[in-house]
C-alpha positions as CSV (number, residue, x, y, z in Angstrom):
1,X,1.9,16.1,16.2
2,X,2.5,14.6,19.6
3,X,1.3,17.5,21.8
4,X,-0.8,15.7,23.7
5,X,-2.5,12.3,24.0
6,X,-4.6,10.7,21.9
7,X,-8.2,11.5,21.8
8,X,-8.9,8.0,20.4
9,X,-8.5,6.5,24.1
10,X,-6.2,3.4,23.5
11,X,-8.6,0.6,22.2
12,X,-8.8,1.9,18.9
13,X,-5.3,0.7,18.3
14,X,-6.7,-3.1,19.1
15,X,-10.1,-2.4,16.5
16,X,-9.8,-4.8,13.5
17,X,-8.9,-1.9,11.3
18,X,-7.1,0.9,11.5
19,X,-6.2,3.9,9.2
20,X,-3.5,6.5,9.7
21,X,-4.6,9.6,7.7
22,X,-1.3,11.3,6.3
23,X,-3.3,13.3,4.0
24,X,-2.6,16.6,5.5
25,X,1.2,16.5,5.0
26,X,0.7,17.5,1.6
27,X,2.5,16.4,-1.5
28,X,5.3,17.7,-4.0
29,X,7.7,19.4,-2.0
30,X,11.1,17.9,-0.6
31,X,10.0,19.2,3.3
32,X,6.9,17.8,3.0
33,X,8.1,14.3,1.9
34,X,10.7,14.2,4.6
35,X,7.9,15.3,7.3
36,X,6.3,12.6,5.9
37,X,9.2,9.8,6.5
38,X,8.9,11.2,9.7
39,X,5.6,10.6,10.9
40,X,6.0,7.4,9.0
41,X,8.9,6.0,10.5
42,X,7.5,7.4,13.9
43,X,4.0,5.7,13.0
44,X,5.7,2.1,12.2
45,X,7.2,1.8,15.2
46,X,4.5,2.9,17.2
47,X,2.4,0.0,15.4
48,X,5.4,-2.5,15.7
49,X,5.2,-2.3,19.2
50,X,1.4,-2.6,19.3
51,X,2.0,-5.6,17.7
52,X,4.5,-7.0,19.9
53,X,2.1,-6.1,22.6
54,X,-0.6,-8.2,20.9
55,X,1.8,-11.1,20.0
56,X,3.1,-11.3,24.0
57,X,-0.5,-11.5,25.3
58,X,-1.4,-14.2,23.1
59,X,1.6,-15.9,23.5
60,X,0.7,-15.7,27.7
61,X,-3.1,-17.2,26.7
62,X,-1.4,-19.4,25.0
63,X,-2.9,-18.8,21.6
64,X,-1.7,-17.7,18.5
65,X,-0.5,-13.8,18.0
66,X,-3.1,-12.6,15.1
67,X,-1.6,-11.7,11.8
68,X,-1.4,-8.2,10.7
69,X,-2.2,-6.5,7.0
70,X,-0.5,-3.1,6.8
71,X,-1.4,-1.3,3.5
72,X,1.3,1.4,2.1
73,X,-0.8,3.5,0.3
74,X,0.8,6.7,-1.8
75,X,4.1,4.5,-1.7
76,X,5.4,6.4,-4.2
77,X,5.9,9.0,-2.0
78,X,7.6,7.2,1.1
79,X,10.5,5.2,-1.3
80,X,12.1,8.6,-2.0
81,X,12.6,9.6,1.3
82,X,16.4,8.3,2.8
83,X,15.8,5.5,5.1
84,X,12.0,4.4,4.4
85,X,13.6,1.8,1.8
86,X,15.7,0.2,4.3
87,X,12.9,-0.2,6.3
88,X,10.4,-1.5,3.9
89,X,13.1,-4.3,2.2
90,X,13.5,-5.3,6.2
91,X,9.9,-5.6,6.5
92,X,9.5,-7.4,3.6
93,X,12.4,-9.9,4.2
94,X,11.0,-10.6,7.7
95,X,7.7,-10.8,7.1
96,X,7.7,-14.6,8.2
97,X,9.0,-13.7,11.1
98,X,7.0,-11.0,12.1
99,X,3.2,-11.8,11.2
100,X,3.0,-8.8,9.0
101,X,1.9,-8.5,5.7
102,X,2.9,-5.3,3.8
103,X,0.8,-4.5,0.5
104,X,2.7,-0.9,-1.5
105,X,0.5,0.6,-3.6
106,X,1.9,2.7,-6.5
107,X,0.7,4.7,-9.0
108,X,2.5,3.2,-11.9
109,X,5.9,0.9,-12.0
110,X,8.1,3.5,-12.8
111,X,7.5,5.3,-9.4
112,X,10.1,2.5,-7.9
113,X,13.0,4.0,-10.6
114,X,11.7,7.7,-9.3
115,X,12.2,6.7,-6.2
116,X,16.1,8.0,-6.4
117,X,18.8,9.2,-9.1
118,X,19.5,6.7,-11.7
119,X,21.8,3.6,-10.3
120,X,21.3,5.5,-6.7
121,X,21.3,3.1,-3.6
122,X,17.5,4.5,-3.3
123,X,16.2,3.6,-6.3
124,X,18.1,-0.2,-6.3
125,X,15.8,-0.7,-2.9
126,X,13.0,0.4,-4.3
127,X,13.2,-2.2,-7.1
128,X,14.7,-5.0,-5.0
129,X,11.2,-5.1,-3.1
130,X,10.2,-6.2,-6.4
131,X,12.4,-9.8,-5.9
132,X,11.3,-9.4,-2.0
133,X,7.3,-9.1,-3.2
134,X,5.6,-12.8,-3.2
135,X,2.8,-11.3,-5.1
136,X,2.0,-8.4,-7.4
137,X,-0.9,-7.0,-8.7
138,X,-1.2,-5.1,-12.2
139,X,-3.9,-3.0,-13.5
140,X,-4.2,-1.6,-17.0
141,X,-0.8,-0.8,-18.1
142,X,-0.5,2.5,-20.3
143,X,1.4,1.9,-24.0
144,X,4.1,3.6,-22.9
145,X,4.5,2.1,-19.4
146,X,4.6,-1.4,-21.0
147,X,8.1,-2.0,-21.6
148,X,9.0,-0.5,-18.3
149,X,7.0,-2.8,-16.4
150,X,7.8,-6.0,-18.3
151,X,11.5,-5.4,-18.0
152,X,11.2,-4.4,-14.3
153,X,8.4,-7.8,-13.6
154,X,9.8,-10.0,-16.1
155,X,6.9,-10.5,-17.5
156,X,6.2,-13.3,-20.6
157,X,5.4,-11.8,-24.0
158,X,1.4,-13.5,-23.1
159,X,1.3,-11.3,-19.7
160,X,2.8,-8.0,-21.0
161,X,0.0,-8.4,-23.5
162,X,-2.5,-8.8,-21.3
163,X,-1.5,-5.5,-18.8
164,X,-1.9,-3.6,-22.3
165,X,-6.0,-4.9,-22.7
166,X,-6.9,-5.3,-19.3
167,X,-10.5,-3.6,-18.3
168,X,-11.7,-1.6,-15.3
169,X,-11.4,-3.4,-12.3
170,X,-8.9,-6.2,-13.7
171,X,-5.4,-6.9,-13.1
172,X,-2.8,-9.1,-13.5
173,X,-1.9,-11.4,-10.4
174,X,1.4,-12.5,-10.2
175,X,1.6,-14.7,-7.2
176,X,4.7,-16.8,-6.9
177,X,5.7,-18.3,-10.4
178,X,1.7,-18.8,-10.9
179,X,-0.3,-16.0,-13.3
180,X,-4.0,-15.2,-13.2
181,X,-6.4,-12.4,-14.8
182,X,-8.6,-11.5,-12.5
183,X,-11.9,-9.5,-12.8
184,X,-12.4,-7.4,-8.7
185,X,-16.0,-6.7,-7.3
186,X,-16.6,-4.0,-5.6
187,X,-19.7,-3.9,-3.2
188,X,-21.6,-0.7,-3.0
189,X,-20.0,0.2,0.7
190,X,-17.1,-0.5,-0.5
191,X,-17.1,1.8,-3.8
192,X,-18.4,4.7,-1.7
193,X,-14.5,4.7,0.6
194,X,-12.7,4.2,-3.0
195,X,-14.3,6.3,-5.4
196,X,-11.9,8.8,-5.0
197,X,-12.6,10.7,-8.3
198,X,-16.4,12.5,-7.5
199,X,-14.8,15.8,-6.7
200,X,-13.8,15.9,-10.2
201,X,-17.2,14.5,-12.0
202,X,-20.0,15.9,-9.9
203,X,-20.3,17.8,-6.7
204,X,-23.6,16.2,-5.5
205,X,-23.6,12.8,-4.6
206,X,-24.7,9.8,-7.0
207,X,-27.5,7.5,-6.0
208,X,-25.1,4.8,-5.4
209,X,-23.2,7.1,-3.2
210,X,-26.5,7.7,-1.0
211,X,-27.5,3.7,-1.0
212,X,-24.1,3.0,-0.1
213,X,-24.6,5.6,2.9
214,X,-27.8,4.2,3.8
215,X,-26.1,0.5,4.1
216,X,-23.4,1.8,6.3
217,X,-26.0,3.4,8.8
């Protein structure tokens, strides 16, 4: 992985977003999830420091250091490997502190209680973050999920019924002790870098697809 510099240059870590693709690790196997707290652990720190970096030259212009969003995607994947939940309940406990806002994006609640042998030291970090979490975000809830996620929430008997009916593209906000439906748009640009299911429904691409190329050119 680190067999040479970057071919990036070093301004692409200061660009208003950045993605880390971790794709090619693969998925399933115990090797492959442990390269993968690997790279991530190595990847955190490198954007940690990045961040420091940022925070120390503002701090000499005397302005504010800018606030960082890092999205967790696949988390399901990064609680089971030993360590990453230590360093994802620190995150989230000094987030304050740090600037940085950490979103964890999981399949389905029960991926926190996979995340280590039942009553393991793993899988209580995993659903601590729950308690360290200011806001959650539910989408439909499968029938047999529901229970699950209410107990592991602590959901009302109003919101686990609501997770059971809601639509495409709603969810459930939970934001501190405040609850709210909510109905997401999706702009066209946008659907075309999460529509992540075309390989399975058709191998040419939709009219929507090609507008929403045409608006990113």
């Amino acid at each position: 992985m680190f067999d040479g510099p970057t071919t990036t240059g070093e301004a692409v870590w200061d660009a208003p977003a950045v993605a880390l693709d971790l794709s090619a690790l693969g998925a399933g196997s115990t090797g492959s999830d442990l390269a993968l707290g690997i790279v991530m652990a190595c990847a955190g720190a490198f954007l940690d420091a990045k961040r420091i970096e940022r925070a120390r030259a503002a701090e000499a212009r005397g302005a504010s250091a800018p606030k960082v969003i890092r999205v967790n995607d696949e988390a399901w994947r990064a609680l089971s490997v030993t360590g990453l939940g230590e360093y994802y309940q620190a995150a989230f406990k000094l987030s304050r502190d740090t600037g940085v806002q950490h979103w964890l994006v999981l399949h389905r609640p029960s991926d926190l209680r996979a995340a280590g042998d039942e009553g393991s030291r793993q899988q209580r970090l995993a659903e601590g973050l729950i308690a360290d979490a200011s806001t959650i975000v539910i989408y439909h809830t499968k029938p047999a999920e529901i229970a699950m996620t209410t107990e592991l929430f602590g959901l009302s008997s109003t919101q686990t019924e609501v997770i059971g009916s809601l639509g495409r593209g709603e969810a459930l906000w939970l934001v501190g002790a405040k609850a709210f439906r909510v109905q997401h748009v999706v702009s066209d640009i946008e659907w075309r870098m999460v529509r992540t299911d075309r390989a399975m429904l058709d191998a040419e691409p939709t009219a929507l697809d090609r507008q929403a190329a045409e608006a990113t050119r």
